[in-house]
C-alpha positions, 0 to 999 in steps of 0.5 A: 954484387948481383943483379937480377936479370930481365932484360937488363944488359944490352950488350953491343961489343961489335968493333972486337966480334969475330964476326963483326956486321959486314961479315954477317950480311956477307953471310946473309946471318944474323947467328951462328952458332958453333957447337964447341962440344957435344959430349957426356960429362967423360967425354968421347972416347972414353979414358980405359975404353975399348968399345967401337965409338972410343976406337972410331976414326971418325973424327966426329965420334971424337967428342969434348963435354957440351958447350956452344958459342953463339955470335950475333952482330952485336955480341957474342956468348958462350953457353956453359964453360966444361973442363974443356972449354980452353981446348974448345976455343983454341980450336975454334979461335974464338977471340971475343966473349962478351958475356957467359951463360950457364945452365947449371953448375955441374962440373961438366958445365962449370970448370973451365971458368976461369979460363975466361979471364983472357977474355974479362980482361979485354973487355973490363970484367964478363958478364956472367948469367946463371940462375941463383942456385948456380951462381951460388955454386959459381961463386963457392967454387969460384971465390977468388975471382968473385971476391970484391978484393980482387985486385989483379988486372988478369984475373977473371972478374965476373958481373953476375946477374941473376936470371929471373926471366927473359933477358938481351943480349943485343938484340938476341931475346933469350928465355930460360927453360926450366926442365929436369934433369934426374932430380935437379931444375936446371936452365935450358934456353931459348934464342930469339930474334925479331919475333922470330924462334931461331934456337932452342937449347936443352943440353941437359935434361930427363924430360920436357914439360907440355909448358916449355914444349909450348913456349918453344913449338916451332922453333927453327932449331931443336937441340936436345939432350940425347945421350944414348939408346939405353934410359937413363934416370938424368938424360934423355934417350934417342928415342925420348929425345925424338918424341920431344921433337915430335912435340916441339915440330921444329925444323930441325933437330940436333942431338948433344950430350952424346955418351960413347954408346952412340956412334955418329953413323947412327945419325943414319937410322934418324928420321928426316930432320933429325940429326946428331951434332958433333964438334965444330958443327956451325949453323947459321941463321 
């Protein structure tokens, strides 16, 4: 069945978080957010290739497809579940996920679906949040886990919720931005908490429309589409992605989505307050 959502599910799951209350006021966060990947749809290097970023030996050029997972102290959510997603939560020993976010449906951002089964089956089924395009394409490549009949305790058992606007997620306000990309409408997102712009995210995207660029002016923290120097006609350039950023005045700004053209020593070139992720990175707020 789905819902539509506009603030429809609250969820608090806190007593199972990796982070439960006591560990965010040690911390003096009430978010952190670690970037589970921060690479193109092939990924970072490249298979069958020998440029300088695919041989680098800096750890952080080694990039997997662009995810993030976000935890409050009430819940935690992963944003987009990419073909590595099992590889990314291995590696961060991510032990709860409370519900799933996605962006769009291409198979970069989808296929490690199922792969949340482990954490369905601890909490009785997983939230699942998507625009109505995505979620029919979720539930076509997916049937056999959105089937009704599905009678397995370990398989993956989504809750779909349409996104038809500004949601919750404990206390976290999340509101989708629709921005291009190439000739598709997909979701970025912004998070919120007590009034307060602490995240906005735009994995995916060939421009920034002046209405999103208001809905998100300020922001604590930008990340944006930057995937290489060279255009390109669905992702955004470093030197667009920084004319976003001029728009937008967060304070800060990270880049994602990053293709084997752009080595993370580039981050040197940047100017202040901008910066380039890279995997396992973690900002708190």
């Amino acid at each position: 069945m789905r819902v539509e959502s506009g603030a429809l599910l609250k969820i608090s799951n806190s007593d199972h978080s990796t982070f439960n209350s006591e560990s965010f006021r040690e911390q003096g966060a009430q978010l952190i957010l670690t970037f589970l990947g921060t690479g193109t749809s092939q990924g970072v290097p490249m298979i069958g290739c020998d440029c300088v970023v695919c041989r680098s030996t800096d750890p952080r050029d080694n990039r997997l497809r662009s995810s993030i997972y976000v935890q409050t102290p009430e819940c935690s959510w992963v944003v987009d579940t990419g073909t590595d997603f099992r590889t990314q939560a291995l590696r961060e020993n991510i032990r709860t996920v409370d519900a799933v976010i996605f962006t769009h449906s291409h198979t970069d951002h989808i296929m490690g679906f199922d792969d949340l089964r482990r954490f369905s089956h601890a909490r009785g089924s997983m939230p699942v949040y998507a625009s109505a395009e995505t979620m029919r394409d979720l539930e076509r490549v997916f049937q056999f886990a959105f089937e009704t009949a599905n009678p397995f305790p370990w398989y993956l058992k989504p809750e779909p919720h349409i996104i038809g606007g500004p949601f919750e997620l404990g206390d976290t306000l999340i509101t989708p931005l629709a921005v291009p990309h190439g000739d598709s409408i997909v979701n970025g997102y912004l998070f919120s908490r007590g009034g307060e712009k602490l995240v906005a995210y735009l994995s995916d995207c060939s421009g920034v429309p002046d209405a999103i660029v208001d809905l998100i002016a300020y922001v604590k923290v930008l990340i944006i589409d930057a995937l290489r120097d060279k255009p390109h006609p669905t992702h955004l350039s470093v030197k667009q992605a920084l004319e976003v950023a001029t728009r937008v005045r967060p304070r800060a700004t990270y880049f994602t989505h990053i293709a084997h053209e752009l080595q993370q020593a580039a981050e040197s070139r940047l100017p202040a307050g901008a910066h380039i992720a890279y995997d396992g990175l973690k900002l708190s707020f």
